[in-house]
C-alpha positions in Angstrom: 126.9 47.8 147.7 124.8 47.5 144.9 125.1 43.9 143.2 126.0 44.1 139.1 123.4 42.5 137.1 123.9 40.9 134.0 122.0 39.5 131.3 122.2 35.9 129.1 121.6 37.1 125.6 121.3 33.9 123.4 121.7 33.9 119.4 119.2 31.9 119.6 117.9 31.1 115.5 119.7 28.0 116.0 120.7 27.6 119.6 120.5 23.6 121.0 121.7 24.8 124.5 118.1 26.8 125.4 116.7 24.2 127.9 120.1 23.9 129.8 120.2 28.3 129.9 116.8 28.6 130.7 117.4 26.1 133.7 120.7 28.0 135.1 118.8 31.2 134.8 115.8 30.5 136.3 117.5 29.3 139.1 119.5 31.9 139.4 117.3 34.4 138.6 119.3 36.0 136.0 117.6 37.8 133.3 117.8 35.8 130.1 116.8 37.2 126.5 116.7 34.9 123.6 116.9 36.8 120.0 116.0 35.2 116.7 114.6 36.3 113.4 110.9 36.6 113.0 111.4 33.3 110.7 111.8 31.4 114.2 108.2 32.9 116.0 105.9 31.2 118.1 103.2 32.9 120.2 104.0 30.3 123.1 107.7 31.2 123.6 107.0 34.0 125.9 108.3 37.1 127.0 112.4 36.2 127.4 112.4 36.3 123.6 112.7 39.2 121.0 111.9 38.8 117.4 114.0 40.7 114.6 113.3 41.2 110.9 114.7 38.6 108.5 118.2 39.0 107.8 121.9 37.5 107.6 122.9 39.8 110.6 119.7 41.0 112.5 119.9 39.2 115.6 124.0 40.4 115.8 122.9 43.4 115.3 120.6 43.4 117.9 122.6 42.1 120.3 125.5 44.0 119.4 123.0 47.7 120.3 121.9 46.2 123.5 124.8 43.8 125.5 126.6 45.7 128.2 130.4 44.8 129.8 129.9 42.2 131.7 126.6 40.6 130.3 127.1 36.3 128.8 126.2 36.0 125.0 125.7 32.2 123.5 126.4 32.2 120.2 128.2 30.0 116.9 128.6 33.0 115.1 132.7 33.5 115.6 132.6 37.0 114.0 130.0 38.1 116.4 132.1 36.8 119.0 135.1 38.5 118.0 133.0 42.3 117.9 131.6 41.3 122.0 134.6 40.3 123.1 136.1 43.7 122.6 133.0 45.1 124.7 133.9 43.0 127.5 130.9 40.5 127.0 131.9 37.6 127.8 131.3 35.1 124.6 130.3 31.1 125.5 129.7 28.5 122.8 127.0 26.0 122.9 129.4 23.8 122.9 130.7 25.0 126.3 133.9 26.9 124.9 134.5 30.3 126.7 136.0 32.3 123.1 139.1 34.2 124.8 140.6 37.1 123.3 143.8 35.7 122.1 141.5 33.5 120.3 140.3 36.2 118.0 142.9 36.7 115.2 143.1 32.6 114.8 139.3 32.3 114.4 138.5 35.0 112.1 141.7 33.7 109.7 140.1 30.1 110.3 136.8 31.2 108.6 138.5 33.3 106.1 139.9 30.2 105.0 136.4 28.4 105.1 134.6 30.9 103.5 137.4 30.9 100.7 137.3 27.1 100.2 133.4 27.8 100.0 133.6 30.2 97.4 135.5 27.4 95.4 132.3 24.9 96.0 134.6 22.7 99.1 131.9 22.5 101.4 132.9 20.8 104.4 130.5 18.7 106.9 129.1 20.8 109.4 129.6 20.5 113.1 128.4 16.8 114.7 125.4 16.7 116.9 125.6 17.9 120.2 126.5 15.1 122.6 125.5 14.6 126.3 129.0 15.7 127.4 129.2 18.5 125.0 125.4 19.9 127.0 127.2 19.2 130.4 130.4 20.9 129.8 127.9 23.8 128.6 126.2 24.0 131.6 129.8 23.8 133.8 131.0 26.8 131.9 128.0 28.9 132.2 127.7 28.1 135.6 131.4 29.0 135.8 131.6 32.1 134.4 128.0 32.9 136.5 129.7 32.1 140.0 133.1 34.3 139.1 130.5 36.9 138.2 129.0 36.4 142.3 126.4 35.1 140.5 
């Protein structure tokens, strides 16, 4: 029996959880891919990562054209979450919550809501600074959903 592969695709323009995936992967020897916009470039990155042009939805887009059922994406971007997780890809914050589903129709009304109190010039704090626990429980889940996978 031939064993499924899958692949760690990272949103990564403004990932904090790359160290922790890169660990898990290597050991694992899982195929990770890293997007971001050309903005974020290094020449010392290396070959996991892809570059896209400059643009609000680039790097979805890429991912969106190249994740397969199955495959792990890390990503903040709710809306992007909400378009894998009807391609059966499972969705992981880097905050270490697995987006579910069910989950769907609550977030995307929750940004509406945002994104309407935006427009009105409310701008809320944005999210605290990862914590120690927040990078464990990361690492948990993606090990998690890894090992479920026969990972």
């Amino acid at each position: 029996m031939t064993k499924f592969t899958l692949t760690i695709w990272v949103d990564a323009d403004s990932c904090p959880v790359k160290e922790e995936i890169r660990s898990i992967s290597y050991r694992q020897t899982i195929p990770v891919r890293f997007v971001a916009s050309y903005d974020h470039y290094s020449p010392d990155l290396g070959e996991e990562w892809t570059f896209v042009e400059k643009g609000q939805d680039a790097v979805d887009l890429f991912i969106l054209n190249h994740v397969k059922p199955g495959d792990v994406v890390v990503t903040q971007d709710l809306s992007l979450a909400s378009l894998l997780l009807e391609r059966g890809v499972y969705v992981l914050t880097p905050r270490g919550k697995l987006i579910k589903s069910f989950e769907v129709e609550s977030i995307m009304h929750s940004k509406y809501i945002r994104m309407k109190e935006k427009r009105r010039g409310n701008y809320g704090k944005g999210p605290a600074a990862l914590t120690r626990h927040d990078r464990m429980l990361f690492k948990e889940r993606l090990s998690g959903i890894l090992h479920e996978r026969g990972m």
